[in-house]
MIVEX-844658 format. One record per residue: residue in one letter; y, z, x of N, C-alpha, C in turn. Coordinates in steps of 0.1 Angstrom, whole numbers. Each point is the difference from the previous one (the first is absolute). Example, Ala and Ser with C-alpha at 12.3 -4.5 7.8 and 13.67 -1.06 7.14 Angstrom:
! MIVEX-844658
> A:-57:78:132:12:0:-9:12:0:9
> S:11:-7:-4:11:0:9:11:8:-8
! end
This chain:
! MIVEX-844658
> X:207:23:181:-9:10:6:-9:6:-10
> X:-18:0:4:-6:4:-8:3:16:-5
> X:0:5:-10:-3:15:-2:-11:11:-5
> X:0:6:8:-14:9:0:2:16:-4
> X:-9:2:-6:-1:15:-2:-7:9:9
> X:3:11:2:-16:3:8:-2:15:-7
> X:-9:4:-4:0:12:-7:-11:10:9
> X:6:13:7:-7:4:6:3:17:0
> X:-5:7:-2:2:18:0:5:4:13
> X:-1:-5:10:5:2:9:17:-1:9
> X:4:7:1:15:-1:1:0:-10:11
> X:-4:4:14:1:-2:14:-8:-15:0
> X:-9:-6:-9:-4:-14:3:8:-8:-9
> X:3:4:-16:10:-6:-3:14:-3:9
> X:5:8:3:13:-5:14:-4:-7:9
> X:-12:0:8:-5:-8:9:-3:-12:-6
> X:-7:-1:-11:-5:-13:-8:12:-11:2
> X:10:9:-9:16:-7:-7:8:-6:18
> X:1:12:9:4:-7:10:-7:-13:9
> X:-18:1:2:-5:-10:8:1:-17:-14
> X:-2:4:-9:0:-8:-11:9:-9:0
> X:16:6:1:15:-4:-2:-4:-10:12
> X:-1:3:10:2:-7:14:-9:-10:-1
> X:-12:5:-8:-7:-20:-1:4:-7:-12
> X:13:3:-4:6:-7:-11:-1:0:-14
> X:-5:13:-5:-4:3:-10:13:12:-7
> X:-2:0:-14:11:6:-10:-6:14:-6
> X:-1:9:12:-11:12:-10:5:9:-9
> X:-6:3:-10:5:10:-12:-9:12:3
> X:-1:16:-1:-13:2:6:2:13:-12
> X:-10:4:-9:-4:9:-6:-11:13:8
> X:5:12:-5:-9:12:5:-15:1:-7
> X:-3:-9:-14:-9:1:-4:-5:-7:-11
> X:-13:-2:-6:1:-11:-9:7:4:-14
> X:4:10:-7:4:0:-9:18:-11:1
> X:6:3:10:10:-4:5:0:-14:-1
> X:-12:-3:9:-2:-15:4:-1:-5:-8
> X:-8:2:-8:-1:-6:-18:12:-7:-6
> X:6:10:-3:18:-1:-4:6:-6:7
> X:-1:1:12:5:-11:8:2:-13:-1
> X:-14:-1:-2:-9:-19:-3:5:-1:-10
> X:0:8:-9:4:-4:-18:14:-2:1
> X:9:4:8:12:0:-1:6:-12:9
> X:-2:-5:10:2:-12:10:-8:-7:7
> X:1:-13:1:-9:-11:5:-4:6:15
> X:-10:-2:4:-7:0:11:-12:-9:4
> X:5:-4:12:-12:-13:0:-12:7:5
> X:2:12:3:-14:3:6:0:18:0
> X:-12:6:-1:5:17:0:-15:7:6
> X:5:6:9:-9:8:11:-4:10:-6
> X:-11:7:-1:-9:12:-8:-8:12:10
> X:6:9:2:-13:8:5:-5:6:-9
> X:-15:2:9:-9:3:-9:0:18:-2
> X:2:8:9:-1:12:-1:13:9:-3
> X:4:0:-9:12:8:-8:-4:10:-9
> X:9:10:-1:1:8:-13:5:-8:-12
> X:-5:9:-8:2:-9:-14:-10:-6:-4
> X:6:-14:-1:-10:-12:-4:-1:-5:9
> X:-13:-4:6:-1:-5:13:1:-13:3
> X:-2:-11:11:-1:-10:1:-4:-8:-11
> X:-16:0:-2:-3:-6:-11:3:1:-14
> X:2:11:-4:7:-1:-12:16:-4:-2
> X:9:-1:15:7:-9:-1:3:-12:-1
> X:-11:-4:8:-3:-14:-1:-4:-7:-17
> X:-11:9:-7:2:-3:-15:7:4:-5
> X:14:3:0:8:0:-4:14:-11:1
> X:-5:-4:11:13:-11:8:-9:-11:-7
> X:-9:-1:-2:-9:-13:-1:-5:-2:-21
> X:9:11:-5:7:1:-13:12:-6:-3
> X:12:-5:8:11:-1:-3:2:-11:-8
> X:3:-6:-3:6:-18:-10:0:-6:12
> X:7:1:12:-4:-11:13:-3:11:14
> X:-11:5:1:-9:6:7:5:-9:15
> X:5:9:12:0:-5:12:-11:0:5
> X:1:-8:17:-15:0:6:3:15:4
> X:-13:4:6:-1:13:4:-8:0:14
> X:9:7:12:-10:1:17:-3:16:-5
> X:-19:3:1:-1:13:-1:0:8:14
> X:7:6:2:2:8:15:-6:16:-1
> X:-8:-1:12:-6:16:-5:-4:0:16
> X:-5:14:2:1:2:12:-19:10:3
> X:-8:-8:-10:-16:1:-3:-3:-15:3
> X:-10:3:5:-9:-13:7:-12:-5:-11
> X:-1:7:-7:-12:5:-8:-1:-13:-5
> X:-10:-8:-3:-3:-12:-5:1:-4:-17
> X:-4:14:-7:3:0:-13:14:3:-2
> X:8:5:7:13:-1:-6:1:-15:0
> X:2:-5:9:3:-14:5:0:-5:-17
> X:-17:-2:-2:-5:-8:-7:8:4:-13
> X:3:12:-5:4:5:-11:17:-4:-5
> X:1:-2:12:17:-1:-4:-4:-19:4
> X:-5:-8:5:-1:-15:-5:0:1:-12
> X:-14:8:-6:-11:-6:-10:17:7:-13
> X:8:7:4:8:2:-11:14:-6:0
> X:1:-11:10:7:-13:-2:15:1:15
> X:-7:10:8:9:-2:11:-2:-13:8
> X:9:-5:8:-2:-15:1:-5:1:22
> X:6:12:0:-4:4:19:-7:17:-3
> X:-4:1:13:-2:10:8:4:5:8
> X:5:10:4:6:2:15:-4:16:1
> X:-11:2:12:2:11:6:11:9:8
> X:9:10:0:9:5:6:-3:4:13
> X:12:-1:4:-7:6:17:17:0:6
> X:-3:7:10:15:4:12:4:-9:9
> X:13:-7:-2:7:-12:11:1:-10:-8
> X:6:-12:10:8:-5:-8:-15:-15:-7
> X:-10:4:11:-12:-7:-2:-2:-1:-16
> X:2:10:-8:1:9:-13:7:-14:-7
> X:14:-1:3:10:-5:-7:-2:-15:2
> X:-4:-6:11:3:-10:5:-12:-10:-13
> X:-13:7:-3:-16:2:-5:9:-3:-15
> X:10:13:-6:6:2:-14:7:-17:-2
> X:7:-2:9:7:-10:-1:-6:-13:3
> X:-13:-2:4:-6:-15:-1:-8:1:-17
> X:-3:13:-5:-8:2:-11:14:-3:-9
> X:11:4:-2:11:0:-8:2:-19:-3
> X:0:-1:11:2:-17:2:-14:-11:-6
> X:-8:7:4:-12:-8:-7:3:-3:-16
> X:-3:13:-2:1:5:-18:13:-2:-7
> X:13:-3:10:12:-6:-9:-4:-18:-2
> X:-7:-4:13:-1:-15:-3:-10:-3:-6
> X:-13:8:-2:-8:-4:-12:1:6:-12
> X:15:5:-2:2:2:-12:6:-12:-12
> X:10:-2:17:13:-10:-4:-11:-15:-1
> X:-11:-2:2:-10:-10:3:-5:0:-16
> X:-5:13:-6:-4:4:-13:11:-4:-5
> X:10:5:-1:11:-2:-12:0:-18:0
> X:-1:-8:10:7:-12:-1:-15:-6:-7
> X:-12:1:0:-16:-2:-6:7:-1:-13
> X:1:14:-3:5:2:-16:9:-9:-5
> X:11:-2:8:14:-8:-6:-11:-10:-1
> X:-3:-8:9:-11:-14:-1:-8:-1:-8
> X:-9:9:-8:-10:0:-5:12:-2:-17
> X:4:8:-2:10:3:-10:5:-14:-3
> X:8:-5:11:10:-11:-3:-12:-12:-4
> X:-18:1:3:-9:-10:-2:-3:2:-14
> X:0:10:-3:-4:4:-18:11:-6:-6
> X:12:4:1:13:-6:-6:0:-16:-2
> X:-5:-1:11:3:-15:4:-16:-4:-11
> X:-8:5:0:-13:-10:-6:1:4:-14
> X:10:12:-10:2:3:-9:8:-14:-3
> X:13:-3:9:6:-10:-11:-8:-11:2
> X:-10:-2:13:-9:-15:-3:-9:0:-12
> X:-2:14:-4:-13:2:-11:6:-5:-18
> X:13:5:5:15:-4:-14:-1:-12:-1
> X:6:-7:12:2:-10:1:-5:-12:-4
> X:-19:0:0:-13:-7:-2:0:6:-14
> X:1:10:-4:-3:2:-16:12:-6:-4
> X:14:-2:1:8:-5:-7:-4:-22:2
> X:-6:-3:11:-5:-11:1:-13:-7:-11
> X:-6:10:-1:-11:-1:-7:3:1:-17
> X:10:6:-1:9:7:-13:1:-18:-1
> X:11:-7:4:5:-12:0:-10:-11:-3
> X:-8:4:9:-12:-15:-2:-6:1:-12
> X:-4:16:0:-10:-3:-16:11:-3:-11
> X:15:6:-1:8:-8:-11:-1:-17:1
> X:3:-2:12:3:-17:-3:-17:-4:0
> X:-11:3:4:-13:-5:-7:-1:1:-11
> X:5:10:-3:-2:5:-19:7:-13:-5
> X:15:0:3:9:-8:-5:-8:-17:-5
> X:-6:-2:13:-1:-19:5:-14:5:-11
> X:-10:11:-1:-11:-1:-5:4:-2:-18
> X:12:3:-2:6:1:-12:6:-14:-6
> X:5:-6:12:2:-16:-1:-10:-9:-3
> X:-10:1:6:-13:-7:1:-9:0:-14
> X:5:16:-4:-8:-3:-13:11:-4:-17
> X:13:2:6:9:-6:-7:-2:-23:-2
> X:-3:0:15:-3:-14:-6:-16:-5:-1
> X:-5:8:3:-18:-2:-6:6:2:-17
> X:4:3:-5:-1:4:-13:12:-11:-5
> X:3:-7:5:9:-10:-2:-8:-11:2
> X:-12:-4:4:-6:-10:7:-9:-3:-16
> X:-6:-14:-4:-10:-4:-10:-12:-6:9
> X:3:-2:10:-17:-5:7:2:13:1
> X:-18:0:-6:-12:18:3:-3:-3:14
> X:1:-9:6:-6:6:15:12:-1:8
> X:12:-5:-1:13:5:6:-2:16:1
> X:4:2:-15:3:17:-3:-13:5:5
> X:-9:-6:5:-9:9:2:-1:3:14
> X:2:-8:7:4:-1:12:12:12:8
> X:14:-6:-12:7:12:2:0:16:-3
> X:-7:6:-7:-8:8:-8:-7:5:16
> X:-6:-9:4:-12:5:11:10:7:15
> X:12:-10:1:8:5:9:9:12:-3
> X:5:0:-15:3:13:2:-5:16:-2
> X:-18:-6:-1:-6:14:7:0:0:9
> X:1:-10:9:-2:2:15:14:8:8
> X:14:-4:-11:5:5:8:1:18:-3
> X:-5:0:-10:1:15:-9:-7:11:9
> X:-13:-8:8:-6:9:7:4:0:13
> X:9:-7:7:8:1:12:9:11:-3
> X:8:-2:-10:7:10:-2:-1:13:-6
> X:-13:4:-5:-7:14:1:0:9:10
> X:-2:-13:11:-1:8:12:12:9:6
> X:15:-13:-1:10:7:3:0:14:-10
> X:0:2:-9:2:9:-9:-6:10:2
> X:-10:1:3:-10:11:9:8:7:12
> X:2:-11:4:10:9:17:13:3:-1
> X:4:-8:-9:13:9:-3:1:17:-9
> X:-9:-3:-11:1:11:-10:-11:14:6
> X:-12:-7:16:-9:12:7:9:6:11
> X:-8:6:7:7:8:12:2:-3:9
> X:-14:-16:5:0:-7:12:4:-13:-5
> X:8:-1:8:5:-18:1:-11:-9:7
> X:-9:3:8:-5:-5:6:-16:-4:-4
> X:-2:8:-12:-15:-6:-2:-2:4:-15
> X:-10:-2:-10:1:-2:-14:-14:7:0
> X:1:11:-15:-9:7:-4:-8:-10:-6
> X:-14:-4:1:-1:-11:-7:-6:0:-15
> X:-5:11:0:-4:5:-14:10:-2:-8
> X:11:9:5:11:-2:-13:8:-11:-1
> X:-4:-11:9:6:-11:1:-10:-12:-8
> X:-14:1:1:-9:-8:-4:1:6:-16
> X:-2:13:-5:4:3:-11:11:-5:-8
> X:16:-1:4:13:-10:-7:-9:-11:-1
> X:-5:-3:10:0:-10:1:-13:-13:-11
> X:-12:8:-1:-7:0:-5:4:4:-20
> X:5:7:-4:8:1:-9:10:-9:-6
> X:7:-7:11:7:-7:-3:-7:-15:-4
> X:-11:-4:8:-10:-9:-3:-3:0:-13
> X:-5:14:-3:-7:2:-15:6:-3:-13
> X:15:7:5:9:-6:-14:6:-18:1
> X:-2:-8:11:1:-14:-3:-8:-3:-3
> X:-15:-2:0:-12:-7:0:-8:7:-10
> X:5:14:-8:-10:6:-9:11:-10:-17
> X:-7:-3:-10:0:-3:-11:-3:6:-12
> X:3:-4:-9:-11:9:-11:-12:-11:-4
> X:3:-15:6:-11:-12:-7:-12:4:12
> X:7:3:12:-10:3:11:8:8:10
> X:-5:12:-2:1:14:7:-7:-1:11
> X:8:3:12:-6:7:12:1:12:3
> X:-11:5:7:1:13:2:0:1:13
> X:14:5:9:-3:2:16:-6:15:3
> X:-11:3:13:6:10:1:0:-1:14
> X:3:16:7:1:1:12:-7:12:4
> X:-4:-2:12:-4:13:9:3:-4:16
> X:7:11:4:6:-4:11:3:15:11
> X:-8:-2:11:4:10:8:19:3:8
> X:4:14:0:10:1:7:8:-9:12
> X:0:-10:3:1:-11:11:11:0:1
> X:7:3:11:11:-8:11:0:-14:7
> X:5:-8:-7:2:-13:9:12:-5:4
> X:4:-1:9:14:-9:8:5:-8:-8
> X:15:-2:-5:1:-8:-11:-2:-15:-1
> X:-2:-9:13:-3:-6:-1:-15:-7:-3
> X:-10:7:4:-12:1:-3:-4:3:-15
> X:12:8:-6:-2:6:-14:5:-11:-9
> X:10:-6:4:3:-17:-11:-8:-5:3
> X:-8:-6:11:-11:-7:-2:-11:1:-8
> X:-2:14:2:-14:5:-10:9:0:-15
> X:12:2:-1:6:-3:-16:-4:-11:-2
> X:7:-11:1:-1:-12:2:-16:-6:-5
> X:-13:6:11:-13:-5:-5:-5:5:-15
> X:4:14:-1:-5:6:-10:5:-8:-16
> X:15:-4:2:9:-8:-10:-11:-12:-4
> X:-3:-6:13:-6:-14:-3:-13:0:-5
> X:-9:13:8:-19:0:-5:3:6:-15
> X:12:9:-5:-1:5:-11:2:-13:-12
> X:12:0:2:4:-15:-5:-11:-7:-7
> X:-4:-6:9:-14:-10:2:-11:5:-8
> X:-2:12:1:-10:7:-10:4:-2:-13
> X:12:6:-5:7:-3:-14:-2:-13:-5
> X:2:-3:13:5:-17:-10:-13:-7:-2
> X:-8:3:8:-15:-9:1:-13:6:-6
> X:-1:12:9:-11:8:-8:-2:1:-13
> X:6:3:-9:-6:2:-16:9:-10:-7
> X:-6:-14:-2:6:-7:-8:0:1:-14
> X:-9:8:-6:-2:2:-12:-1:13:-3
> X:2:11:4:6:10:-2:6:11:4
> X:-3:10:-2:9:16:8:-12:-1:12
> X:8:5:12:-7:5:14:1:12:7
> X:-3:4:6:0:8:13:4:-5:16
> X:10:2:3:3:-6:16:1:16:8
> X:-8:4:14:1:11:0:6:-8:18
> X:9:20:2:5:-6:14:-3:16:11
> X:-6:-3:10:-4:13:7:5:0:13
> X:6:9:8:7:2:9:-7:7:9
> X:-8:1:12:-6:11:6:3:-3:14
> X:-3:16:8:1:-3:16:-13:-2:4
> X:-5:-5:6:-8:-2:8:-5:-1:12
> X:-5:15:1:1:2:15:16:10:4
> X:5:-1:15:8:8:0:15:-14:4
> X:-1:-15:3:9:-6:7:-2:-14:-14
> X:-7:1:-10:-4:-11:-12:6:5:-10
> X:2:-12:-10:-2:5:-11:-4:-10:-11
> X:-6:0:-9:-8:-7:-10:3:-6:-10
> X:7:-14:-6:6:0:-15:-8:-10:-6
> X:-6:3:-16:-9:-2:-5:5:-3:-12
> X:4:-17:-5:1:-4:-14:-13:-6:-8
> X:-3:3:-13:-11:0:-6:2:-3:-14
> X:-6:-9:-5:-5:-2:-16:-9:-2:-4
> X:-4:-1:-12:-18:3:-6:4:-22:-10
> X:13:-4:6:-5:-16:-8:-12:-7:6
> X:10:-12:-3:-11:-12:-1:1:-4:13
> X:7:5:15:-8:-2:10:8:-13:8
> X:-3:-4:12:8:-14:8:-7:-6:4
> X:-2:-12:4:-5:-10:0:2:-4:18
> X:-11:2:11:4:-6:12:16:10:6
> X:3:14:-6:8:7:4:19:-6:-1
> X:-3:-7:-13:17:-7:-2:-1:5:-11
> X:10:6:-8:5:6:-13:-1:-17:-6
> X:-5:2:-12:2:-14:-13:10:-5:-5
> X:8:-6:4:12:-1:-5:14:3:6
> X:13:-4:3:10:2:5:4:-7:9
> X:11:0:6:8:-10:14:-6:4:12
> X:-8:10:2:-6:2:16:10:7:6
> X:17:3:-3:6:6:5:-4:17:1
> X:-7:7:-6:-7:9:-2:-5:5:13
> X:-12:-9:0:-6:1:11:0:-6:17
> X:9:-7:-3:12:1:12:8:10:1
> X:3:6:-10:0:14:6:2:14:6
> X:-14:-1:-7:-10:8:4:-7:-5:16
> X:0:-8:2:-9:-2:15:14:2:4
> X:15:-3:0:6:-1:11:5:16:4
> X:-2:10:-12:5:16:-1:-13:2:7
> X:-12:-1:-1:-8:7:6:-4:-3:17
> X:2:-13:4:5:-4:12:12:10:8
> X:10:3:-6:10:9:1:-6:10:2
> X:-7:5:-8:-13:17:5:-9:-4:13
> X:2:-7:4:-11:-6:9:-21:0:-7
> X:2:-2:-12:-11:0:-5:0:-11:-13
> X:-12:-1:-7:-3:-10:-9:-6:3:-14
> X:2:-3:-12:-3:4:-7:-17:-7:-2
> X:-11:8:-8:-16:-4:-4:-2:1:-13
> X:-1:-6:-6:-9:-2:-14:-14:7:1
> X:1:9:-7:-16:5:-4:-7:-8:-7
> X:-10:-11:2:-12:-7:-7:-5:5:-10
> X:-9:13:3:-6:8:-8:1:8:-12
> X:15:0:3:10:6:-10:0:-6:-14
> X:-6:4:-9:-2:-11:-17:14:-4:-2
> X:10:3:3:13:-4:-2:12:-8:15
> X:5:10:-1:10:-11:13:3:17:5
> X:-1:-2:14:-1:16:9:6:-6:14
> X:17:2:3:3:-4:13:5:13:8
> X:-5:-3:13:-2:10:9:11:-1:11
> X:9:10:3:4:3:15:2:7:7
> X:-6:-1:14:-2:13:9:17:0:14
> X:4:4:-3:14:-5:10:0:13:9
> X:10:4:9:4:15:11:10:5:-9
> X:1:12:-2:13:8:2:9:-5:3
> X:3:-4:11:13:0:9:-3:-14:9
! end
């Protein structure tokens, strides 16, 4: 049986209230006034608590802010026996959940008791929202755990196999074995940046790319920079969100046009390889590798297995776009325009 409060100054409607009430199946508690009613609510559960508005003391509305102070605040029917439109609104607008004009007969009670019934089942409707809503956070907290502890794992065993690969490149005497292997395990180094990003960020689901092309570009710099021939990378790169699979891909090209630069561009001395990241537009974004060498020939890098640039065409396929060689560019300037998302 639901239980209700009903708080009213009046002796003779309180007894009528508690008797017509009882008979439509209700548990009434009934206070002379809000100070009472207060203490009441604070002191036992009630699924629901009746308020008039015209009392001595503290009146309706200020008992209502005060019921609607508690740690678990019941619903509240405001009952008053004024028609007036601004009370109405005043006791909504301060979190009563009904209205009910007073009036004589059972027409009165019969009115209390469909409003009593509304406001317990759109309460009991709210509480079960909440449990739901609640139990979906819970539930997408341990999926968010769960994918960072996944992502934790892949980048260890990438790291690991990328650690093998250059264990036997360094074991190898053919220079184009080792160099080959050398080539794969940047490729895999930059796969696995990415995990490391989603594990160690806040979203599992997409990669800051700045601070990802930065490791990442850094890490480039200390393989391929020397002291016989020094590279110098840099970067500039706007704030970008990309989906992580769109973000290994764009790792993956940047690995290979950087690469490619190092190894080709300045054969005879220190260089500059520059790498620029921008949006473009509000659904684009723009990645721009660049050097001041000696330049490509018919748009194939000079030298290497072609695995490179296989690629690179089959990652940017994957963007649904294509990488462009800038002509005009005194050096080698590759261009790509891909979506966000």
């Amino acid at each position: 049986m639901n239980r209700i409060l009903y708080i009213d100054d009046d002796e003779g409607i309180r007894r009528l209230a508690s008797r017509a009430l009882a008979r439509r199946g209700w548990d009434v508690t009934t206070a002379d006034g809000g100070e009472l009613g207060v203490r009441l609510a604070a002191e036992q559960k009630f699924n629901l608590v009746a308020v008039d508005h015209y009392m001595p003391g503290i009146d309706g509305l200020e008992t209502l802010a005060r019921l609607r102070e508690l740690p678990d605040p019941p619903s509240v029917v405001y009952v008053t026996g004024s028609e007036e439109q601004r009370v109405a609104v005043a006791a909504l607008r301060a979190g009563a959940s009904e209205y009910v004009v007073k009036s004589v007969g059972d027409d009165f009670f019969d009115l209390l008791d469909a409003s009593f019934k509304a406001v317990v089942a759109r309460a009991q409707l709210e509480r079960q929202k909440a449990a739901a809503e609640e139990e979906l956070r819970l539930s997408n907290r341990r999926l968010e755990a769960l994918l960072a502890e996944v992502n934790h794992r892949v980048a260890n065993s990438l790291q690991l196999v990328s650690a093998m690969v250059r264990l036997q490149a360094g074991a190898l005497s053919d220079p184009a074995a080792r160099a080959a292997l050398e080539d794969t395990q940047r490729r895999i180094s930059a796969i696995a940046q990415v995990h490391r990003r989603l594990y160690t960020g806040g979203d599992v689901e997409h990669v800051d790319m700045r601070e990802y092309l930065g490791a990442l570009v850094d890490e480039l710099g200390q393989t391929w920079s020397t002291a016989e021939q020094p590279r110098a990378l840099r970067l500039v790169a706007d704030p970008i969100q990309l989906p992580t699979d769109r973000a290994v891909s764009l790792g993956v090209i940047v690995t290979e046009l950087v690469s490619n630069a190092c190894k080709y561009a300045y054969p005879s001395g220190s260089g500059e390889v520059r790498v620029a990241l921008h949006r473009d537009g509000d659904d684009v974004f723009l990645l721009a590798v660049e050097d001041d060498g000696v330049g490509m020939s018919g748009g194939i890098s000079p030298g290497g297995t072609g695995v490179g640039t296989k690629l690179i065409r089959a990652m940017a396929q994957s963007l649904q776009t294509t990488v462009e060689y800038d002509v005009a560019h005194r050096g080698t300037r590759a261009v790509l325009r891909a979506a966000l998302a």
